[in-house]
ROTOR-634612 format. One record per residue (C-alpha): x, y, z; residue in one letter. Coordinates in nm, 2 decimals. Layout:
<atoms>
+--------+--------+--------+-----+
!      X !      Y !      Z ! res !
+--------+--------+--------+-----+
!      X !      Y !      Z !   a !
...
+--------+--------+--------+-----+
</atoms>
This chain:
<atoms>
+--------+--------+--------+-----+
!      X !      Y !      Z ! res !
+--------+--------+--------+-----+
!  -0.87 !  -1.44 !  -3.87 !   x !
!  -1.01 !  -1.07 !  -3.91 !   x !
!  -1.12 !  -0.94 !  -3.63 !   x !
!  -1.30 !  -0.63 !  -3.54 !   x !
!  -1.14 !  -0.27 !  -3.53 !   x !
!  -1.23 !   0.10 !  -3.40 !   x !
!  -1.20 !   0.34 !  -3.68 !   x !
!  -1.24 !   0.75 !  -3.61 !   x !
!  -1.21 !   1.03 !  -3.84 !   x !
!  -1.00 !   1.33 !  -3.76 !   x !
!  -1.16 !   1.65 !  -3.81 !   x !
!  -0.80 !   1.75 !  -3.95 !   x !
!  -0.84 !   2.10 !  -4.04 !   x !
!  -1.07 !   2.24 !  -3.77 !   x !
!  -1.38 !   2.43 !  -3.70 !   x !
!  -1.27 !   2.63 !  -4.00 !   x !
!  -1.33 !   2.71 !  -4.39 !   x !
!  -1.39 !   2.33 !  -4.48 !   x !
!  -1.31 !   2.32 !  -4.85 !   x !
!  -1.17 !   2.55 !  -4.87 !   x !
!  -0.98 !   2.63 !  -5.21 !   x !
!  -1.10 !   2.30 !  -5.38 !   x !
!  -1.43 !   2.26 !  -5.64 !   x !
!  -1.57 !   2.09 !  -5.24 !   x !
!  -1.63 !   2.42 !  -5.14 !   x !
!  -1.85 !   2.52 !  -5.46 !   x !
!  -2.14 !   2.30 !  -5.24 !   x !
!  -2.22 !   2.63 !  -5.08 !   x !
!  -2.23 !   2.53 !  -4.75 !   x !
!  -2.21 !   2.76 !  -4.47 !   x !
!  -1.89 !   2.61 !  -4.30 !   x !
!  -1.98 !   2.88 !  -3.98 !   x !
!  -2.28 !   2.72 !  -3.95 !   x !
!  -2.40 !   2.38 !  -3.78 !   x !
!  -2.62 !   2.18 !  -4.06 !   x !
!  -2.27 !   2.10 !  -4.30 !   x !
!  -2.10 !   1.90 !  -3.97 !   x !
!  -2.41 !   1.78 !  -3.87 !   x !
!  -2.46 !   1.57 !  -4.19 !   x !
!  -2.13 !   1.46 !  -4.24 !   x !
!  -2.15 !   1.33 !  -3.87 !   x !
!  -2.46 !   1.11 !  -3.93 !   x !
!  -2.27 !   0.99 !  -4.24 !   x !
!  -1.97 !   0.88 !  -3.98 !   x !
!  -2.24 !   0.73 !  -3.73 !   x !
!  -2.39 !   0.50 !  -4.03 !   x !
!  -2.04 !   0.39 !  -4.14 !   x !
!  -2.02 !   0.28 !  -3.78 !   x !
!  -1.76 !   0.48 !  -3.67 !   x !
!  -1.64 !   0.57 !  -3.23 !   x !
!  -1.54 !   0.88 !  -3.24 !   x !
!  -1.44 !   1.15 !  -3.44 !   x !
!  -1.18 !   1.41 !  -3.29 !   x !
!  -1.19 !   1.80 !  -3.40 !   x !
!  -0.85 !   1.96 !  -3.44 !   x !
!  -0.80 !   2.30 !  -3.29 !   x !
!  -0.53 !   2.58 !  -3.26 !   x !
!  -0.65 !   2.88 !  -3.03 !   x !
!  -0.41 !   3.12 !  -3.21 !   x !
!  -0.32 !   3.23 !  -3.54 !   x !
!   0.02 !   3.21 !  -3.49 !   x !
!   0.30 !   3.44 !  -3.44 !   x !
!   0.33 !   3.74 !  -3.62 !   x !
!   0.55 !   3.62 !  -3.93 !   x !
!   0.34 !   3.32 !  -3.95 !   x !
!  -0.02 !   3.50 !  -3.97 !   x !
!   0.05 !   3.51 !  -4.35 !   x !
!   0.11 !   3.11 !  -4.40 !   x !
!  -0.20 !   3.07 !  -4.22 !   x !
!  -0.48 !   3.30 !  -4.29 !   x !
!  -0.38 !   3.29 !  -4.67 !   x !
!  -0.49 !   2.97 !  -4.78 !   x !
!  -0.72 !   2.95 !  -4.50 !   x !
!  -0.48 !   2.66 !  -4.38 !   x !
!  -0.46 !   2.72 !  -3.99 !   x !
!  -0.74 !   2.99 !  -4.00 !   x !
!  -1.00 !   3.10 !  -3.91 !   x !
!  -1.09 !   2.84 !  -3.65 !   x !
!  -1.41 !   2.87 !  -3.45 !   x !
!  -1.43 !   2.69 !  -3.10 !   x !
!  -1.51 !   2.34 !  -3.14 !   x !
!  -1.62 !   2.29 !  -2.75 !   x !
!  -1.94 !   2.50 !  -2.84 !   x !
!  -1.94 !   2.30 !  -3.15 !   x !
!  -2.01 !   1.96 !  -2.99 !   x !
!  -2.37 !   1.98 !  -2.86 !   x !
!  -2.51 !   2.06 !  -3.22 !   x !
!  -2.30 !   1.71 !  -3.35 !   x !
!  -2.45 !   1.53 !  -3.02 !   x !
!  -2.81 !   1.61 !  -3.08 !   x !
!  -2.73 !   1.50 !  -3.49 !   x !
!  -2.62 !   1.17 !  -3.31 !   x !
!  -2.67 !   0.88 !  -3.13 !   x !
!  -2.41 !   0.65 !  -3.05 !   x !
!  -2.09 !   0.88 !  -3.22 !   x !
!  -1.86 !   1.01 !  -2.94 !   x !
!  -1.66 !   1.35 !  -2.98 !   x !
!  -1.35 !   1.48 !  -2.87 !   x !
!  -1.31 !   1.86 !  -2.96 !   x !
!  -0.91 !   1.96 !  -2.91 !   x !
!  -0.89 !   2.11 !  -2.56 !   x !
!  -0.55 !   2.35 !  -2.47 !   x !
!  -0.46 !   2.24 !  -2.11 !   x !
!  -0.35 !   2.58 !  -2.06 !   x !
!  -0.61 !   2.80 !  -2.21 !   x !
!  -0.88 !   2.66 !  -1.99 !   x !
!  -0.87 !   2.74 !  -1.58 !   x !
!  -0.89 !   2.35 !  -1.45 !   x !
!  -1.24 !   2.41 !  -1.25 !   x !
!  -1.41 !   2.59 !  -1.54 !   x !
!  -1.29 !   2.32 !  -1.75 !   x !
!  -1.39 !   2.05 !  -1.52 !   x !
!  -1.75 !   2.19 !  -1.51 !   x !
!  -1.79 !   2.23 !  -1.92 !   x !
!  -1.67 !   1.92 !  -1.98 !   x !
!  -1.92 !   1.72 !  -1.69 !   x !
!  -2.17 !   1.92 !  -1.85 !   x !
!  -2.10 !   1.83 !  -2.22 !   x !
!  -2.08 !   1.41 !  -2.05 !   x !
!  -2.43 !   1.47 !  -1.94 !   x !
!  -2.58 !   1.62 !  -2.20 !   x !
!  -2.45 !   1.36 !  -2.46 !   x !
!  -2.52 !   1.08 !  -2.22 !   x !
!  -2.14 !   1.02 !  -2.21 !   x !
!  -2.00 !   1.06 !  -2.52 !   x !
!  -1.76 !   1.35 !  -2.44 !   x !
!  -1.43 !   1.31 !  -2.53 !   x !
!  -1.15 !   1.54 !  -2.49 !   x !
!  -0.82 !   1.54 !  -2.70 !   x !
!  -0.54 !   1.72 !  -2.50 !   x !
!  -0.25 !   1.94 !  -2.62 !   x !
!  -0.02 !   2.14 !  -2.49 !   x !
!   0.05 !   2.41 !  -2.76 !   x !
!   0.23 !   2.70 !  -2.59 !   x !
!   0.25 !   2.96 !  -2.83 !   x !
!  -0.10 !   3.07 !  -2.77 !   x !
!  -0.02 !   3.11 !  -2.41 !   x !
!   0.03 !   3.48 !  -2.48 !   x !
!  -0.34 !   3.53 !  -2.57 !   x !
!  -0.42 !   3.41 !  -2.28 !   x !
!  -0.14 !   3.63 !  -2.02 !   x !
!  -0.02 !   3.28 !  -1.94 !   x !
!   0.41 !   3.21 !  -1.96 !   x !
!   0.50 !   3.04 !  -2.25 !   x !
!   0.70 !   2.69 !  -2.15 !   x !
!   0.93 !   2.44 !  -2.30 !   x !
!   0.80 !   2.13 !  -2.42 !   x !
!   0.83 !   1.89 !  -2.13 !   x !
!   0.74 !   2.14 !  -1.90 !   x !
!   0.41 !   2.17 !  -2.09 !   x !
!   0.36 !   1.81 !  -2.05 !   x !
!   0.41 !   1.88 !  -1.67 !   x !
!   0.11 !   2.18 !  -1.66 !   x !
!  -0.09 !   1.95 !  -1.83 !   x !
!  -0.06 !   1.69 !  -1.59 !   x !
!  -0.13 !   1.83 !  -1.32 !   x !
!  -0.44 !   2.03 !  -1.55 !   x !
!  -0.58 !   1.68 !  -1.56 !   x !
!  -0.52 !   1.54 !  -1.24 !   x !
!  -0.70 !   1.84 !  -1.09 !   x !
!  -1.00 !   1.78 !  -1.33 !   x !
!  -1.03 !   1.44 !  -1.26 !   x !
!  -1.01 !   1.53 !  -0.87 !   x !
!  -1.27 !   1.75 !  -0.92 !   x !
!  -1.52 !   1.53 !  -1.10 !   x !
!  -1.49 !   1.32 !  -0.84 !   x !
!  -1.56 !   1.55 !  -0.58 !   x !
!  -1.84 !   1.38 !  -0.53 !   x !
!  -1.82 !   1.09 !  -0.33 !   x !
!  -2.01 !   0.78 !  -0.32 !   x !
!  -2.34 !   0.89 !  -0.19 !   x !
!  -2.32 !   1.21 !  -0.22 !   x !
!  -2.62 !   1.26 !  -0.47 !   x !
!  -2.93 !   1.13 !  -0.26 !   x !
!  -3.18 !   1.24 !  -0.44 !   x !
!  -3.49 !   1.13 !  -0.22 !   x !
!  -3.79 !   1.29 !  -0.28 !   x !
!  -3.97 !   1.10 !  -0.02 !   x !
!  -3.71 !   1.30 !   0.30 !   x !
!  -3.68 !   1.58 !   0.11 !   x !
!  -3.27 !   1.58 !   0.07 !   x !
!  -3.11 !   1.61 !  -0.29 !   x !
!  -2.72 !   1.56 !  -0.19 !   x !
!  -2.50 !   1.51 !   0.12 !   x !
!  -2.29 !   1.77 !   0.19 !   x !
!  -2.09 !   1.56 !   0.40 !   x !
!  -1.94 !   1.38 !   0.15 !   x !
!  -1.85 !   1.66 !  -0.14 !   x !
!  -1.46 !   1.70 !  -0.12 !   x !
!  -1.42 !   2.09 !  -0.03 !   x !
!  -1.04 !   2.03 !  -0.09 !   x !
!  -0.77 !   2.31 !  -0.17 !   x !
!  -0.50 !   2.26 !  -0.46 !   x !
!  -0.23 !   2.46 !  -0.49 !   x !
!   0.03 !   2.35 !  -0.74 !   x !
!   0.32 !   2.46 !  -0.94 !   x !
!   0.10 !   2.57 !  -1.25 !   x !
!  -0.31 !   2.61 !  -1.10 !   x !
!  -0.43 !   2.70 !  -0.72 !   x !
!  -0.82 !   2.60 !  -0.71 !   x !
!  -1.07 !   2.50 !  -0.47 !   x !
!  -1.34 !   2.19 !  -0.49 !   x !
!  -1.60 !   2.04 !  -0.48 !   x !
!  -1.74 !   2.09 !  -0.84 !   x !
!  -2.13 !   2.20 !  -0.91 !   x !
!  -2.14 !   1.98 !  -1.13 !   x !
!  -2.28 !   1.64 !  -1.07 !   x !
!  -2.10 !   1.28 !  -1.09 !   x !
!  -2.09 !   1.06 !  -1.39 !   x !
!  -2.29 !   0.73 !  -1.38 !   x !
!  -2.08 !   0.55 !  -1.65 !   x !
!  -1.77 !   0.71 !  -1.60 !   x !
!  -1.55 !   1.01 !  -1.70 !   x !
!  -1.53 !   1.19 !  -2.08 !   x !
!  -1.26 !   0.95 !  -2.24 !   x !
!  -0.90 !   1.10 !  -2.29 !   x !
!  -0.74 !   1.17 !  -2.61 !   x !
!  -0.36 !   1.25 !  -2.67 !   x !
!  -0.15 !   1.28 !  -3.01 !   x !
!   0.19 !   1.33 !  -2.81 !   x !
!   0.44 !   1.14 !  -2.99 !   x !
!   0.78 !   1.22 !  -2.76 !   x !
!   0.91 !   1.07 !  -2.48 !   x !
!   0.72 !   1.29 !  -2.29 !   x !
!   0.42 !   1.27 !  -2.48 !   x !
!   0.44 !   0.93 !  -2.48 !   x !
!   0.41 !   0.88 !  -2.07 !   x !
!   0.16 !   1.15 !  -2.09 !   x !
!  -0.02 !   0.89 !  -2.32 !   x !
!   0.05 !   0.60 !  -2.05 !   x !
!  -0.07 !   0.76 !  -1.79 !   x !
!  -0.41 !   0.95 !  -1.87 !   x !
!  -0.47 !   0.87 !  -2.24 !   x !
!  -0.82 !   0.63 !  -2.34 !   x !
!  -0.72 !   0.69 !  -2.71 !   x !
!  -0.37 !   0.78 !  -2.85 !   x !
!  -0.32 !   0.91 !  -3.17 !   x !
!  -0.02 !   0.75 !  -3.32 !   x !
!   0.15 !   0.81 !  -3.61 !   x !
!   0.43 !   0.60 !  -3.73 !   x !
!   0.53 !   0.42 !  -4.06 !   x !
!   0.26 !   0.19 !  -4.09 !   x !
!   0.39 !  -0.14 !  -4.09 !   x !
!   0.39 !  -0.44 !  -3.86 !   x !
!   0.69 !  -0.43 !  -3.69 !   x !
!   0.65 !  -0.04 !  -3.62 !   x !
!   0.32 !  -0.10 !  -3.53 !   x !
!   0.44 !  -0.32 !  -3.31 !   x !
!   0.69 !  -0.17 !  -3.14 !   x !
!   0.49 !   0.15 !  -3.12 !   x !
!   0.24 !  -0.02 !  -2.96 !   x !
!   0.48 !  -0.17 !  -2.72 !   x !
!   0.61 !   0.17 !  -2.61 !   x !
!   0.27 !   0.27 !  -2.53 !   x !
!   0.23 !  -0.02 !  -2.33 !   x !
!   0.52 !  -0.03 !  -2.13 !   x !
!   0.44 !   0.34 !  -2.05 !   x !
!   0.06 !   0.25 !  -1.94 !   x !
!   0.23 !  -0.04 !  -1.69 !   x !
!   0.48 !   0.19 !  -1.58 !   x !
!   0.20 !   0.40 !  -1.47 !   x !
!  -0.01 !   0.15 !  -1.26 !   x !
!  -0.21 !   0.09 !  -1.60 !   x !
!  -0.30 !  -0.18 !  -1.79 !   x !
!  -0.24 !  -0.21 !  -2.19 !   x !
!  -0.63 !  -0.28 !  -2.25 !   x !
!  -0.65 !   0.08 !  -2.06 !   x !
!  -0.53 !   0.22 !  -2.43 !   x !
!  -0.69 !   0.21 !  -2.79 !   x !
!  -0.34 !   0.27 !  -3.01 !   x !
!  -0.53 !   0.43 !  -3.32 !   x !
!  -0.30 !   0.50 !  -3.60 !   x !
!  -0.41 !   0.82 !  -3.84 !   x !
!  -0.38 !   0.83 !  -4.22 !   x !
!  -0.53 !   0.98 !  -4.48 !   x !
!  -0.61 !   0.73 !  -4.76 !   x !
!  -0.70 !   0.85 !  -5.11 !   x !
!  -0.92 !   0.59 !  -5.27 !   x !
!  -0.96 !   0.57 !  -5.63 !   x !
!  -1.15 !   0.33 !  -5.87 !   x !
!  -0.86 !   0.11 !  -6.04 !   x !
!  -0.52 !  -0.02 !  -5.96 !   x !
!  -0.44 !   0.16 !  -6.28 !   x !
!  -0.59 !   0.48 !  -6.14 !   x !
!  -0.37 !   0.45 !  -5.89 !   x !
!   0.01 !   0.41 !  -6.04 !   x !
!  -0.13 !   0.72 !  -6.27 !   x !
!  -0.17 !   0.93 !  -5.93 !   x !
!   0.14 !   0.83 !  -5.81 !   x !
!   0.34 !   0.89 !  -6.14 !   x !
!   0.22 !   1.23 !  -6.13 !   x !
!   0.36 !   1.30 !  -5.78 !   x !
!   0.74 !   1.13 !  -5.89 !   x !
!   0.92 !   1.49 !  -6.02 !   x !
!   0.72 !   1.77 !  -5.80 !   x !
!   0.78 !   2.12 !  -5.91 !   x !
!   0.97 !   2.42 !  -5.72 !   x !
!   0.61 !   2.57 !  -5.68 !   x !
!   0.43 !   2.22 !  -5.56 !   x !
!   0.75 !   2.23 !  -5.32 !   x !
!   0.66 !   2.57 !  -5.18 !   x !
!   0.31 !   2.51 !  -5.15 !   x !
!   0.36 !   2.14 !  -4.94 !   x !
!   0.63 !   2.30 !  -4.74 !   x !
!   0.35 !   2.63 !  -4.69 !   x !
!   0.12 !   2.40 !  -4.53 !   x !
!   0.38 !   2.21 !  -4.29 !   x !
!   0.48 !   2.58 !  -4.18 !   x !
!   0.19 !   2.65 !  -4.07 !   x !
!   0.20 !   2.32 !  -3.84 !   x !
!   0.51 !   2.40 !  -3.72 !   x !
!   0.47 !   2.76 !  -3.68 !   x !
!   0.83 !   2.78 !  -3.84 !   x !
!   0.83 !   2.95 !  -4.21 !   x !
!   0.99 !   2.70 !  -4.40 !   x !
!   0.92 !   2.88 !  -4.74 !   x !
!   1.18 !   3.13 !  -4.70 !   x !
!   1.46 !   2.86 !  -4.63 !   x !
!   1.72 !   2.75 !  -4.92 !   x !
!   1.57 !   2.40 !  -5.09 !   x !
!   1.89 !   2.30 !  -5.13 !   x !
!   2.02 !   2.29 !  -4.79 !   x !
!   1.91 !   2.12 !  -4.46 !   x !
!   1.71 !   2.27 !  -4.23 !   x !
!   1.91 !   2.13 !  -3.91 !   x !
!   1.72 !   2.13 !  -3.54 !   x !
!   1.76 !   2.46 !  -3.46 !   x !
!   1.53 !   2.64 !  -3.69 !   x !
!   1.21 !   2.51 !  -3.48 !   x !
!   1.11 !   2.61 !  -3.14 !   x !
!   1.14 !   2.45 !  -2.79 !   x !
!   0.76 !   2.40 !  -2.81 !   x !
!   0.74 !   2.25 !  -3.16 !   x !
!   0.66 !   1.85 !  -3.04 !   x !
!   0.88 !   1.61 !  -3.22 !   x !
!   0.63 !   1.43 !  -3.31 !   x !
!   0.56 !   1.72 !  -3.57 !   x !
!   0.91 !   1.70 !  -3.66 !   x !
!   0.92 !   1.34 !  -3.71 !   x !
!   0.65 !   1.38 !  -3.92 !   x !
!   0.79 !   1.67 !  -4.16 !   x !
!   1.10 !   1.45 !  -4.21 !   x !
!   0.96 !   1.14 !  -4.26 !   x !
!   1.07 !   0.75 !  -4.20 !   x !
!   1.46 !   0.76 !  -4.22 !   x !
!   1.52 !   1.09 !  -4.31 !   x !
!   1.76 !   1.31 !  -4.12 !   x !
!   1.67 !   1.69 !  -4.03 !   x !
!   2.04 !   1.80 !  -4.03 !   x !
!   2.16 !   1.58 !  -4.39 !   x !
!   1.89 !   1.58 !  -4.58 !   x !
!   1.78 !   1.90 !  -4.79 !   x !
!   1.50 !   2.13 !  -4.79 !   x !
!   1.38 !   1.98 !  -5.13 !   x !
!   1.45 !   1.61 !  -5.05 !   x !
!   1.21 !   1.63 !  -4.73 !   x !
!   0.94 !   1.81 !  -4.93 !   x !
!   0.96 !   1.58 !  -5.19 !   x !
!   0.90 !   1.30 !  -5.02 !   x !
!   0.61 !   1.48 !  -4.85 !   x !
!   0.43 !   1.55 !  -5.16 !   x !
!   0.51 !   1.18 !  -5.32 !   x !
!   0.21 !   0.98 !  -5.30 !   x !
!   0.25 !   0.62 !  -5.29 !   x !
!   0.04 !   0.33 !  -5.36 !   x !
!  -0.09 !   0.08 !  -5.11 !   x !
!  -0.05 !  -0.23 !  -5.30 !   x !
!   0.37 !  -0.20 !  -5.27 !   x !
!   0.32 !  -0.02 !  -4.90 !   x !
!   0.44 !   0.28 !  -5.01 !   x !
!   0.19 !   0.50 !  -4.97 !   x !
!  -0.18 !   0.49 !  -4.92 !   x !
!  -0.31 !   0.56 !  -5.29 !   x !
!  -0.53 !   0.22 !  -5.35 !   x !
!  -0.92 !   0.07 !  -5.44 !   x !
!  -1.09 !   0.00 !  -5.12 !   x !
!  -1.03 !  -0.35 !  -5.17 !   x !
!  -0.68 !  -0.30 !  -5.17 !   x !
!  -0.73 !  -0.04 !  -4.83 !   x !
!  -0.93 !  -0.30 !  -4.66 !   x !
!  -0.66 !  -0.56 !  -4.73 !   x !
!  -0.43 !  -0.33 !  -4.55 !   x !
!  -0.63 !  -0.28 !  -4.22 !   x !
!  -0.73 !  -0.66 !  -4.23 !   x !
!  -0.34 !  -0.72 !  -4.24 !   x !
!  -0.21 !  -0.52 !  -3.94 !   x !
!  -0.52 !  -0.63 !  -3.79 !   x !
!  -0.39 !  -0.99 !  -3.79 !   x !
!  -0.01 !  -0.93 !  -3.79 !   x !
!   0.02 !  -0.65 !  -3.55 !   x !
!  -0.34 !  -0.68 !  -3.33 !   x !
!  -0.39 !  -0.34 !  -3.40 !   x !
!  -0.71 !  -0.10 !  -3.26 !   x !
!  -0.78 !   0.08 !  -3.52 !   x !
!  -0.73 !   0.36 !  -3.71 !   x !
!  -0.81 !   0.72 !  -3.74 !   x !
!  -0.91 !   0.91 !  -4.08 !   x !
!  -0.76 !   1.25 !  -4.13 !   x !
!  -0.99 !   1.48 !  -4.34 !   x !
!  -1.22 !   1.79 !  -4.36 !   x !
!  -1.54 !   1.70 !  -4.19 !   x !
!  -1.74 !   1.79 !  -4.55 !   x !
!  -2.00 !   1.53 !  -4.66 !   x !
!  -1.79 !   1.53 !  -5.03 !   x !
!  -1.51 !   1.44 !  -4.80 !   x !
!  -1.66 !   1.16 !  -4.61 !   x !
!  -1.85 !   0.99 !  -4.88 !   x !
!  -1.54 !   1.01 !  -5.11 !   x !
!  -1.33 !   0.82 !  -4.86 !   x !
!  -1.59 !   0.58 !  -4.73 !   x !
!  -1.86 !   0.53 !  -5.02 !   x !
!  -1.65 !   0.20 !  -5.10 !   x !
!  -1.48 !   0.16 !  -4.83 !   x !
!  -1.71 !   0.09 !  -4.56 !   x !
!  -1.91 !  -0.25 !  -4.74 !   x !
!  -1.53 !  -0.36 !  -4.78 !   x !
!  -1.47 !  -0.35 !  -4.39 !   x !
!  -1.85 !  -0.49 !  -4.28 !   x !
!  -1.78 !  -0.78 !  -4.57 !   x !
!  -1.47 !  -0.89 !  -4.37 !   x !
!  -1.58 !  -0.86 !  -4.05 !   x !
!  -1.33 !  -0.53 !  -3.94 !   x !
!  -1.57 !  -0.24 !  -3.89 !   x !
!  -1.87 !  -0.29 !  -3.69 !   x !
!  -2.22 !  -0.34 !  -3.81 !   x !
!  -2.42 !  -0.20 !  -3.47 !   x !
!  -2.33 !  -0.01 !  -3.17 !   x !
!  -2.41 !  -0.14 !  -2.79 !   x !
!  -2.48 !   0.10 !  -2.55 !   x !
!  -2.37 !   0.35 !  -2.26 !   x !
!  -2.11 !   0.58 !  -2.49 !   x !
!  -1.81 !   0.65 !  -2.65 !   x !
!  -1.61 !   0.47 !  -2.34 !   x !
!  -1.84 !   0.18 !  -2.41 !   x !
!  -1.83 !   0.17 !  -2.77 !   x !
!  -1.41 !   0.15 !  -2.72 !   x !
!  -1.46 !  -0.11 !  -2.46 !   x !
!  -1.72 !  -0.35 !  -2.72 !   x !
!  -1.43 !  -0.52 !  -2.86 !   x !
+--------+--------+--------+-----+
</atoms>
C-alpha cells in the first residue's frame, strides 16, 4: 500500500551562476538577483514539496584548485545563501529552507541570533544544514582540523546554539500590558561557556520559539558524521545505492545512532538525494544511456573536473590509467565524498582513474535499477517501491534552483506521485518541523 513521502530539492550548485554553460542560462535571468529563485520556489511549493536545502562552500578553494572552480563556474562564485532566505520566505507559504551553514565560520551567539531571527520571520520554517568544511577555516583566522575533530567543534557549535535559544526559560516572556512588564529577568540563563573550540556568554536577545527550534539538517555520511546525524539531525541527507536492502540498512545505522543518543528513530526523516533525468519514452531512455556506454578521454576530464572541485583534490592531472589510492585526498575530505567518487563496489586503491570516471559519467536506466534515466511513470514506480519495501521518508532532488530545471524534472512527475498517493496534495500548518511531522 503506497503511502505518503517528503520530497525536497537540493539547491545543488549554490547561490551561484545557475545555468550556467547550458542553452538554461540563455533565459536571461539575473542569477544575482532574487525574482529567478523566487519563482522556481513557488513552483516547489505547488508540487508540494518540505523543504528545499541550498548548498554552499564559503571558499573558493585552495590555490591550485581556484582554476577547477571558477572556470566553469562549477564551485564559483557563490553568494551567501543565509541573506538569501528571507526573499524565498516572503515568495512562500508553507516551503521550509535550509541554507548550508559552516559551523566554524559563524561565532555560536551571532549564529544563534540570525537563525532565531530568520525562525520568526518565516514563522518557523528555518532550517539549517550543517557542515563542517575546514579548508575555509583560513578565511576566517580559524585552525584548520581533521575530520573528526571537525565533527567535535560542530558539536559543541550546536549544543551552544541550542543552549542559547533556550535561554529563555519558561515564563520568561510576560508580555502584560496591563502591569507594565515585557520579560522576567529572573528567568533568562546569564550562563558562561567556555569550551575546547567557543567561550561565549548567554542569555540571547533574541526571543523564544513558540513551535520549536529551526529543524537540523546534516549530509555527514562517516562514522562520525553519522552520530553527528543521530544526535542533532531532523533531516539527514543520505546517499547510498538505492535499493532496498541498502536503504535498509542505511536507515538502520541512522537509527541505532539516534537510540544511542537518547533519540528516537521518528526523531529522523532519512531523505535519500538523486538526481533523476526524466525523459518522454522508454526508448528515449536506452538511447541516453547508449550514448554514455564508451565516454571519451575529454568527457573523462570534464566529469573528473567537476568531482575536483568537490573534493578540492585536482584529479585532472592524475594518470587515467592508474588508481588514485587514499592518500591523494585530504584529512578533511568526508568519506562520504569519497564514497561517492568511487561508487557502489569500487575500490579507491584497485580501480583506475578511468574506470571510476567512467562509471561516473554512465547513465543508467531506471527500469533495470541501474541508473535513474526513466518516464515519470517509471520514476514514480521507483519511489512507490522503496516506499513499500524499505518504509522509506523521502527523497531529496539534486539540481540548479532554475525554473527550466524544476519544471523539466517535475512537469510529469509530480501528477504521477499525487495519482498514487506518495507526494502530498495540501500542507497543515505551524512549519517546516510540522510539515516533516504530517506523516
Amino acid at each position: 500500500m503506497a503511502h505518503l513521502q517528503h520530497f525536497g530539492w537540493f539547491f545543488g550548485r549554490g547561490f551561484g551562476p545557475q545555468g550556467w554553460g547550458r542553452p538554461d542560462y540563455r533565459w536571461n535571468y539575473e542569477w544575482q538577483k532574487p525574482a529567478i529563485y523566487q519563482q522556481s520556489v513557488r513552483q516547489l511549493e505547488q508540487a508540494g514539496f518540505d523543504l528545499l536545502i541550498i548548498e554552499d562552500a564559503l571558499s573558493l578553494g585552495s590555490p591550485d584548485t581556484l582554476n577547477l572552480r571558477v572556470n566553469s563556474a562549477y564551485g564559483g562564485p557563490k553568494h551567501d545563501p543565509l541573506l538569501l532566505a528571507p526573499y524565498l520566505f516572503d515568495a512562500t507559504t508553507h516551503l521550509g529552507v535550509a541554507p548550508t551553514v559552516n559551523a566554524g565560520a559563524y561565532p555560536p551567539y551571532l549564529a544563534a541570533r540570525q537563525f532565531a531571527t530568520l525562525q520568526h520571520l518565516s514563522s518557523n520554517r528555518f532550517g539549517l544544514n550543517v557542515v563542517t568544511d575546514v579548508k575555509s577555516a583560513r578565511h576566517f583566522g580559524l585552525p584548520e582540523l581533521a575530520h573528526d575533530a571537525a565533527y567535535d567543534r560542530a558539536e559543541e557549535w550546536l549544543t551552544g546554539i541550542r543552549r542559547l535559544w533556550h535561554s529563555w526559560g519558561d515564563g520568561a516572556h510576560v508580555n502584560n500590558a496591563a502591569t507594565g512588564q515585557f520579560a522576567d529577568a529572573s528567568k533568562l540563563d546569564a550562563f558562561s561557556h567556555e569550551g575546547e573550540y567557543f567561550r561565549f556568554d548567554g542569555p540571547l536577545n533574541a526571543l523564544p520559539f513558540d513551535d520549536g527550534d529551526p529543524v537540523v539538517v546534516s549530509p555527514g555520511g562517516s562514522g562520525r558524521g553519522l552520530g553527528f546525524a543521530g544526535a542533532h539531525s531532523d533531516v539527514q541527507l543520505a546517499l547510498a545505492p538505492l535499493t532496498a536492502e541498502s536503504i535498509t540498512a542505511y536507515r538502520a545505522k541512522i537509527h541505532a545512532a539516534a537510540v544511542a543518543r537518547g533519540r528516537t528513530p521518528a526523531d529522523i526523516n532519512i531523505l535519500f538525494v538523486l538526481t533523476p533525468e526524466i525523459v518522454a519514452s522508454e526508448e528515449e531512455a536506452r538511447r541516453v544511456v547508449a550514448a554514455t556506454r564508451h565516454p571519451s578521454d575529454d568527457l573523462l576530464r570534464q566529469v573528473l573536473a567537476a568531482q575536483s572541485s568537490d573534493l578540492e583534490t585536482d584529479l585532472t592531472v592524475l594518470d587515467l590509467d592508474r588508481p588514485i589510492g587514499p592518500g591523494v585526498f585530504g584529512q578533511h575530505v568526508s568519506q562520504g565524498t569519497i564514497n561517492n567518487l568511487v561508487g557502489a563496489g569500487g575500490d579507491l586503491e584497485t580501480d583506475t582513474l578511468r574506470q571510476i570516471a567512467a562509471r561516473k559519467a554512465r547513465k543508467g536506466t531506471i527500469s533495470d535499477k541501474t541508473g535513474f534515466v526513466g518516464t515519470a511513470a517509471q520514476f514514480a514506480d521507483f519511489i512507490e517501491e522503496l516506499g513499500e519495501t524499505a518504509d522509506n521518508d523521502g527523497f531529496i532532488i539534486n539540481g540548479d534552483l532554475h525554473p527550466v530545471t524544476v519544471h523539466r524534472m517535475l512537469d510529469q512527475l509530480v501528477p504521477e506521485l499525487r495519482q498514487r498517493g506518495v507526494l502530498r496534495d495540501s500542507f497543515g500548518g505551524g512549519g517546516l518541523r510540522a510539515n516533516l511531522a504530517d506523516f
